[in-house]
MDAnalysis code that builds the backbone (N, CA, C; Angstrom):
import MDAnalysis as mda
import numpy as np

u = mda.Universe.empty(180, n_residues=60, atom_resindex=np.repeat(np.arange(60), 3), trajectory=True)
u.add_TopologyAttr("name", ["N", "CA", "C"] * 60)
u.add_TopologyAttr("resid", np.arange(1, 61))
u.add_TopologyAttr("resname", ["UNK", "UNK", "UNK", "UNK", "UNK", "UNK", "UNK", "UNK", "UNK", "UNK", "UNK", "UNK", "UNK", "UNK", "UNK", "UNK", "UNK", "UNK", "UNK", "UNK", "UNK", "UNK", "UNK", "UNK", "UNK", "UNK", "UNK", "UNK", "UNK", "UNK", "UNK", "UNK", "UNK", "UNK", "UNK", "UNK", "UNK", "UNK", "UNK", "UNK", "UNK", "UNK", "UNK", "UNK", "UNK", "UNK", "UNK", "UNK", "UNK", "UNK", "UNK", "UNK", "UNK", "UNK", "UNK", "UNK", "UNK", "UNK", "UNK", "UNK"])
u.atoms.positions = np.array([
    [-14.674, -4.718, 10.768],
    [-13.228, -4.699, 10.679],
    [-12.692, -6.077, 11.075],
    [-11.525, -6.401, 10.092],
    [-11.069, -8.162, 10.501],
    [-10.424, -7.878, 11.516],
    [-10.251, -8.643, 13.113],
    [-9.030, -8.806, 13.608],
    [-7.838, -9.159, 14.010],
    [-7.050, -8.751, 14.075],
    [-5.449, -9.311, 14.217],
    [-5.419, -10.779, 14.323],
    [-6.443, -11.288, 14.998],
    [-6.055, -12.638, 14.912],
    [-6.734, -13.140, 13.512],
    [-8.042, -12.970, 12.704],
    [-8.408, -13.233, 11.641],
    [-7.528, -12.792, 10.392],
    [-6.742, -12.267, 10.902],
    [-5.712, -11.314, 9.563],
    [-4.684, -12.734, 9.636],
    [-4.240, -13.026, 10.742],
    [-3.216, -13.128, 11.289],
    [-2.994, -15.344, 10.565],
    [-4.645, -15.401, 10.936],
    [-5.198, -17.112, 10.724],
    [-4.893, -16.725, 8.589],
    [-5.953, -15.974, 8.309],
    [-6.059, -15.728, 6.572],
    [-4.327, -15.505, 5.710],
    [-3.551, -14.965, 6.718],
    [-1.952, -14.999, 6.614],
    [-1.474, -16.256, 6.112],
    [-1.871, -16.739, 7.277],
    [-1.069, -18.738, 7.501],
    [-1.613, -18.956, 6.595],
    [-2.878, -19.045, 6.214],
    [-3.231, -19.899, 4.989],
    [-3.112, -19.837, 3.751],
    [-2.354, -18.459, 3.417],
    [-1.814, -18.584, 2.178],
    [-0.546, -19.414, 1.955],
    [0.153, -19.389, 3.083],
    [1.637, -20.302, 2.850],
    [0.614, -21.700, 2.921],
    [1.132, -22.160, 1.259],
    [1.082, -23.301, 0.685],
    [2.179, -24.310, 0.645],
    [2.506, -25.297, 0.889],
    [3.790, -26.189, 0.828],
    [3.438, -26.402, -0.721],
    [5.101, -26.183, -1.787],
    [5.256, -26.360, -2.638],
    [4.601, -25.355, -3.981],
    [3.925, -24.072, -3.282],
    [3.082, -22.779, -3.847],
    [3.622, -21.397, -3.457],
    [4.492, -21.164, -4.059],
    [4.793, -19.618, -3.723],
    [3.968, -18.701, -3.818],
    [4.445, -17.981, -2.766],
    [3.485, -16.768, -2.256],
    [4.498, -15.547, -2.584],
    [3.642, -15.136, -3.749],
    [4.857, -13.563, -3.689],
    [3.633, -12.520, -3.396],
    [4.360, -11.319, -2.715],
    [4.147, -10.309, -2.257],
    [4.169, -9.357, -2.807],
    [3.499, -8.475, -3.059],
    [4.187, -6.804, -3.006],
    [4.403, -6.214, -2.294],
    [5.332, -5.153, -2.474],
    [6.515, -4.794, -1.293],
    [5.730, -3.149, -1.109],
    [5.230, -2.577, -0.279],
    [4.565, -1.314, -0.286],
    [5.714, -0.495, 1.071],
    [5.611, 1.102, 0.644],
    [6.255, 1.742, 1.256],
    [5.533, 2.543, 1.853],
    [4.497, 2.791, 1.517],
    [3.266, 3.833, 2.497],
    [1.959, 3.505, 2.411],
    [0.690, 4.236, 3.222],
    [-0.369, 4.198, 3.036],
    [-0.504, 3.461, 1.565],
    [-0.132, 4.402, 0.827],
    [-0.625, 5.131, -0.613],
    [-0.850, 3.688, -1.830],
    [0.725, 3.382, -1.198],
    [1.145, 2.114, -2.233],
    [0.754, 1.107, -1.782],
    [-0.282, 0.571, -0.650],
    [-0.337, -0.378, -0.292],
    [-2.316, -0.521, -0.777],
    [-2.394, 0.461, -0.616],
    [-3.849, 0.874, -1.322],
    [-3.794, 0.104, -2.583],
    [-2.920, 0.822, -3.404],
    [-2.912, -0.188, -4.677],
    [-2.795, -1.011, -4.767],
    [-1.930, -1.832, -4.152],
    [-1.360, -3.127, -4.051],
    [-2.731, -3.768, -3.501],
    [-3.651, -3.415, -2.889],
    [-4.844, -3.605, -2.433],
    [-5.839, -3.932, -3.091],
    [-5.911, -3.165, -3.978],
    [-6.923, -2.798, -5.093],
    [-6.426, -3.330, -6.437],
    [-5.460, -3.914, -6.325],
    [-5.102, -5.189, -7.496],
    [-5.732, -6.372, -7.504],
    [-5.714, -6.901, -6.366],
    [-6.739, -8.150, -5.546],
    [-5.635, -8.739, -4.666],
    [-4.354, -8.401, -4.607],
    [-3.528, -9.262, -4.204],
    [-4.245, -9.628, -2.832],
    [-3.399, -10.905, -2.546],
    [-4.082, -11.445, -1.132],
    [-3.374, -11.002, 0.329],
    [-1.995, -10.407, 0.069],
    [-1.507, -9.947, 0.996],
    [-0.595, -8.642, 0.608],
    [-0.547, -7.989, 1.617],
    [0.603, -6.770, 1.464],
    [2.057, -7.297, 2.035],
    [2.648, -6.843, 1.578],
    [4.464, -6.915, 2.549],
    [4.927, -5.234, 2.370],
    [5.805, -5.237, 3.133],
    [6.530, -3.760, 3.237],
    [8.080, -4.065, 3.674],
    [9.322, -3.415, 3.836],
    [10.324, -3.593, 4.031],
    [11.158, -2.438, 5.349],
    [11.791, -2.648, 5.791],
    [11.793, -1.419, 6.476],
    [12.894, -0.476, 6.005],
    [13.578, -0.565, 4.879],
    [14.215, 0.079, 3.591],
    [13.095, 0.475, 3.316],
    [12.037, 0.178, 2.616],
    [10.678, 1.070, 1.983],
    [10.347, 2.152, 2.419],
    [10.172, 1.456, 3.894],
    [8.949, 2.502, 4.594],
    [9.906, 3.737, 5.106],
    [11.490, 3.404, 5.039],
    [12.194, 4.203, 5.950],
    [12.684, 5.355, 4.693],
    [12.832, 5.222, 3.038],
    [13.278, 5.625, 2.068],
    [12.166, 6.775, 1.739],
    [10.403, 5.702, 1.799],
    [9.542, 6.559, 1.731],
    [9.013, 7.679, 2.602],
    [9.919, 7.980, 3.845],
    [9.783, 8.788, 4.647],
    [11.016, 9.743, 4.264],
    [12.084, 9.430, 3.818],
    [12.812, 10.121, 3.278],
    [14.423, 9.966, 4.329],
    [14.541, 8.818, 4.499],
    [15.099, 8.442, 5.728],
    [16.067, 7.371, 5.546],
    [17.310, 7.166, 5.978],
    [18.332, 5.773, 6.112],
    [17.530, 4.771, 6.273],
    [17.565, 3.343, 5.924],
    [17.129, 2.090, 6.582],
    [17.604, 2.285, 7.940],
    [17.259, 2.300, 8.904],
    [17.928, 1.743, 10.486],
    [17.654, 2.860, 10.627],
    [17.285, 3.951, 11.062],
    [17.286, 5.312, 11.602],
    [16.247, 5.332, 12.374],
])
């Protein structure tokens, strides 16, 4: 298993100066699996996502 700090170092090194880094935006387990299994290099989530995919206000 990688840890927080190896996640954390492999993070930084995708921010490239002058190379955008886009994300996919995952709202649960489920969707982040996929987003996984695309190859992408990182996940993102929102807390609108995760709070919508629970069935819930943002801020609640």
């Amino acid at each position: 298993m990688t840890s927080q700090h190896d996640s954390a170092v492999r993070f930084r090194e995708l921010h490239i100066p002058g190379t955008p880094l886009a994300l996919a935006n995952a709202w649960d387990a489920a969707s982040a699996r996929v987003v996984a299994a695309t190859g992408a290099p990182a996940v993102a989530t929102t807390s609108a996502g995760v709070a919508w995919g629970l069935g819930a206000a943002d801020g609640d």
